[in-house]
Phi, psi and omega in degrees: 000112181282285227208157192240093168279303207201166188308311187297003163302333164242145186286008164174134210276317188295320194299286198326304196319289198311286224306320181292341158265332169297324161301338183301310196315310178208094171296345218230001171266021167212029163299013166237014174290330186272354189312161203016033149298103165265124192280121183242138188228095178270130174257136193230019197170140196251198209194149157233312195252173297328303181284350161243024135314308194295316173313313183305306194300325175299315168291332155318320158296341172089003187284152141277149180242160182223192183164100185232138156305079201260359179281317186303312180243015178228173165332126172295080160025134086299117169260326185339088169318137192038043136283127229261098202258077166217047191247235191269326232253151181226004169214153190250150184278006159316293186312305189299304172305324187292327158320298196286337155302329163295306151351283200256136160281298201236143159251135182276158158203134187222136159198160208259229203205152173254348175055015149326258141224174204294311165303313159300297168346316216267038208224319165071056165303299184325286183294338187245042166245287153340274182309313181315323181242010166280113188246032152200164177359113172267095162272135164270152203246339178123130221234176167337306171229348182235175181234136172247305204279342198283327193293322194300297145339303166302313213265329153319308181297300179321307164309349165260353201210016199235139201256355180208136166320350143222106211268154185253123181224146201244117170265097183253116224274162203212152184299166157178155191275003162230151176302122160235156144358138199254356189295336183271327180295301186289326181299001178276317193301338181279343164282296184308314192306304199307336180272010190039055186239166186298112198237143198217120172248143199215126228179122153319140170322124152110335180293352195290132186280184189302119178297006165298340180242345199232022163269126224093353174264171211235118172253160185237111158299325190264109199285337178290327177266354170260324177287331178323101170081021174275147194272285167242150191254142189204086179313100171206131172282160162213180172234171212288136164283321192321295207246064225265180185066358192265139155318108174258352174186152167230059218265117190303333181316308177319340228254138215265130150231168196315301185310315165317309217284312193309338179292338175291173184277067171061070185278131168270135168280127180227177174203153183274339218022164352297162186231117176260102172010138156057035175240291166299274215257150149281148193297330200271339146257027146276280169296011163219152226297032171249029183281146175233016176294349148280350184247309171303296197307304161334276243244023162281287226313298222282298184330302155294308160324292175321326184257342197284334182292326206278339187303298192313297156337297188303310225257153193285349174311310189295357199251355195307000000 
């Protein structure tokens, strides 16, 4: 594995899980794999549980972190190859990643979507850009269209919590007072499938995500009839791929409670956070103990550690 994007970076997800749980076990058995490593972590958008989940993993490994804020505190990007740098942009991202491979063994990167448009997004300039001029590791921090450590996490939690070998799991779009990103939604879908569990998507019309992510799940129109006998719930509003980036209903119906819930097998709940209250979710499944939203944020730690070791393992860095 050169770089950690997307599921298909790895050769098998159950396999990632267990290893990624034998470290939770002992976090602390390869803290001298990272020595005189450094972990560069660029943010283009902003975190809380990625960035210091990764910063935690990285230290588990014995790595240094660095971490810059980069709409903020650098130079403005040019991605265009032979561009004519006599607009707004003051630096081209040749120069910058190339920089940042002297610095940095592996680099994070998170940048988000503009929810413009969709052929530029989904096109992932920004990260394949990176790579192209980067000359060590690339992890996405979350990108344009995926989430990779959130899922990779979300699929821990599960394997930690799931009572039958393929478990029914309901990916269910939620109300929100803004357009948001379809990325954490396809990187779930694109996981649960990869884990060969019962994946069930469930979204108002018009809500349907890229079929790029979503072949093998079962889409549901009827959010009562994809909970039915569901094993885990797993909550995240997005905005239209169709129609895209746009708010298409903000129909409050969506909004998940205890009561929605009795058709389910005793459903564990889960979110990425953040999450905004009685908006998405109700307080009364958020708090209560079929919540795993504390067990996914824990298990970004695992999620990251697991790939910065197999990165670390793989990559020509241990031999400098």
């Amino acid at each position: 594995m050169k770089n950690f994007t997307k599921v298909s970076d790895i050769s098998s997800v159950p396999l990632m899980v267990q290893k990624a749980l034998e470290l939770k076990a002992n976090p602390f058995a390869f803290s001298a794999l990272g020595k005189n490593k450094t972990l560069g972590l660029i943010f283009m958008n902003p975190s809380l549980r990625t960035r210091l989940s990764s910063q935690k993993a990285a230290m588990n490994l014995g790595m240094n972190s660095m971490v810059m804020n980069i709409d903020k505190e650098g130079w403005s990007l040019e991605l265009t190859d032979g561009a004519v740098m006599n607009g707004t942009t003051v630096e081209h991202i040749k120069d910058a990643a190339g920089a940042m491979s002297l610095y940095c063994d592996i680099i994070g990167i998170r940048c988000f979507p503009s929810l413009v448009n969709s052929k530029e997004d989904y096109s992932e300039l920004v990260l394949s850009q990176f790579i192209k001029y980067s000359s060590v590791p690339i992890v996405s921090l979350e990108s344009a269209t995926r989430h990779p450590l959130q899922s990779f996490a979300d699929m821990i939690t599960i394997e930690e919590h799931k009572l039958q070998t393929k478990p029914k799991v309901v990916l269910t779009w939620a109300p929100h007072v803004k357009a948001l990103p379809q990325a954490v939604a396809n990187s779930f879908a694109e996981w649960a499938i990869a884990s060969n569990y019962e994946l069930v998507i469930s979204h108002p019309e018009g809500y349907e995500l890229s079929e790029e992510f979503t072949k093998g799940a079962q889409i549901e129109y009827n959010q009562q009839r994809a909970l039915q006998g569901a094993d885990f719930v797993y909550v995240k509003n997005w905005s239209s791929f169709r129609d895209y980036g746009k708010i298409l209903t903000q129909d409050d119906s969506w909004l998940l409670t205890n009561n929605k819930l009795k058709v389910t097998s005793n459903a564990k709940i889960m979110h990425c956070l953040p999450v905004r209250r009685n908006v998405e979710l109700s307080d009364e499944v958020l708090n209560s103990p079929n919540s795993l939203i504390m067990q996914q944020a824990e298990n970004r730690i695992y999620s990251a550690q697991t790939m910065l070791k197999e990165l670390l393992e793989n990559s020509s860095i241990l031999k400098l």
